[in-house]
C-alpha positions in Angstrom: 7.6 10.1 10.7 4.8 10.5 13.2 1.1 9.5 13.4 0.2 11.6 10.6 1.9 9.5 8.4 0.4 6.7 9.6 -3.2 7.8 9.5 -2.5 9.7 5.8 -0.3 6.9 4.3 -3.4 4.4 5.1 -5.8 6.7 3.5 -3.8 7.1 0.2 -3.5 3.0 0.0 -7.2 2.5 0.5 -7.8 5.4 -1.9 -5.5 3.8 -4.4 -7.3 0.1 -4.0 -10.8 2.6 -4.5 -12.3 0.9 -0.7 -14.2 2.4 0.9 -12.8 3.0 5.2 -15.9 0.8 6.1 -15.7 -2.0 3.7 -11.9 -2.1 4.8 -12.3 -1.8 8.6 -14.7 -4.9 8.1 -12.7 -6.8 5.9 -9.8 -6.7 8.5 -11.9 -8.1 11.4 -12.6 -4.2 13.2 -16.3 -2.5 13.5 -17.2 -0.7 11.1 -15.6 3.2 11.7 -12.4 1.7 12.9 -10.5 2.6 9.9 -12.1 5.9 9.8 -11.0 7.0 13.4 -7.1 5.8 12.4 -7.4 8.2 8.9 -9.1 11.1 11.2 -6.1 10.9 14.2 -8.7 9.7 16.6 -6.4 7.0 17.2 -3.7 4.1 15.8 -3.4 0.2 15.3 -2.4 -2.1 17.3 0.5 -3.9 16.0 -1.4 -6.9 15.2 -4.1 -4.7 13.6 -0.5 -3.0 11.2 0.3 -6.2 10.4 -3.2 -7.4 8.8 -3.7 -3.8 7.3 -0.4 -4.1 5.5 -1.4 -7.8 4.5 -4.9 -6.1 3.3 -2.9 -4.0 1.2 -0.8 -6.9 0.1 2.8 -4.8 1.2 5.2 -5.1 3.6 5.8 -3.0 6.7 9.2 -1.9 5.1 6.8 -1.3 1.9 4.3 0.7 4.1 7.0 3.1 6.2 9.0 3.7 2.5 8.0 7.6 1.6 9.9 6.8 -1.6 7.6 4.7 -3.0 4.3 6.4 -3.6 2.0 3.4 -4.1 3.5 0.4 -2.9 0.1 -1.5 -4.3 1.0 -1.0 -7.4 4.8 -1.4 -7.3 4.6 -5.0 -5.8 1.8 -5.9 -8.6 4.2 -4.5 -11.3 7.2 -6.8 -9.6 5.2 -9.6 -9.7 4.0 -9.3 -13.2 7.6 -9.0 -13.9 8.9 -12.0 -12.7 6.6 -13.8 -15.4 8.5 -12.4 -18.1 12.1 -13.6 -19.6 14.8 -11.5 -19.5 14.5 -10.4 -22.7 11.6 -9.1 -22.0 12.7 -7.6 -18.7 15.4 -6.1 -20.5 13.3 -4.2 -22.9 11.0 -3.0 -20.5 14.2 -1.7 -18.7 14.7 -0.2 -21.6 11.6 1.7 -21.6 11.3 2.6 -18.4 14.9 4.4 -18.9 13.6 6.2 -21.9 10.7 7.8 -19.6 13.2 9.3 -17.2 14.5 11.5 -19.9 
């Protein structure tokens, strides 16, 4: 993992939340191009500046460094739309979701 990741794994996530890199720079506190430098290697966060990108993006750290999981965004929206259901529900979508790997 290097700062390639960093810079392309923060593209994808604002990509996937369809923001643009100024709207998203401003709406973290940072001038306008900030998160533009970051996605064109010009340079990386600060750690506070991670840690309110990640909360931006509603994920964890672990969520954010996890190259299995290829949109975290939308992985911790389908969790929490799970935990509304009752476990027979849960159960059949299990159910489904089993039947797609085939």
């Amino acid at each position: 993992m290097n700062e390639k990741f960093i810079s392309e794994r923060i593209a994808k996530l604002r990509m996937a939340k369809k923001v643009s890199a100024r709207d998203m720079s401003l709406s973290i506190g940072q001038n306008e191009n900030y998160i533009n430098h970051i996605e064109n290697g010009k340079s990386m966060p600060s750690m506070q500046v991670f840690f309110y990108i990640c909360e931006y993006f509603g994920i964890t750290p672990r969520d954010f460094f996890d190259e299995e999981i290829t949109n975290p965004i939308l992985m911790n929206d389908l969790v929490k739309d799970l935990n509304t259901l009752d476990e027979i529900q849960i159960k059949n979508i299990h159910e489904i979701v089993k039947g797609l790997k085939k």
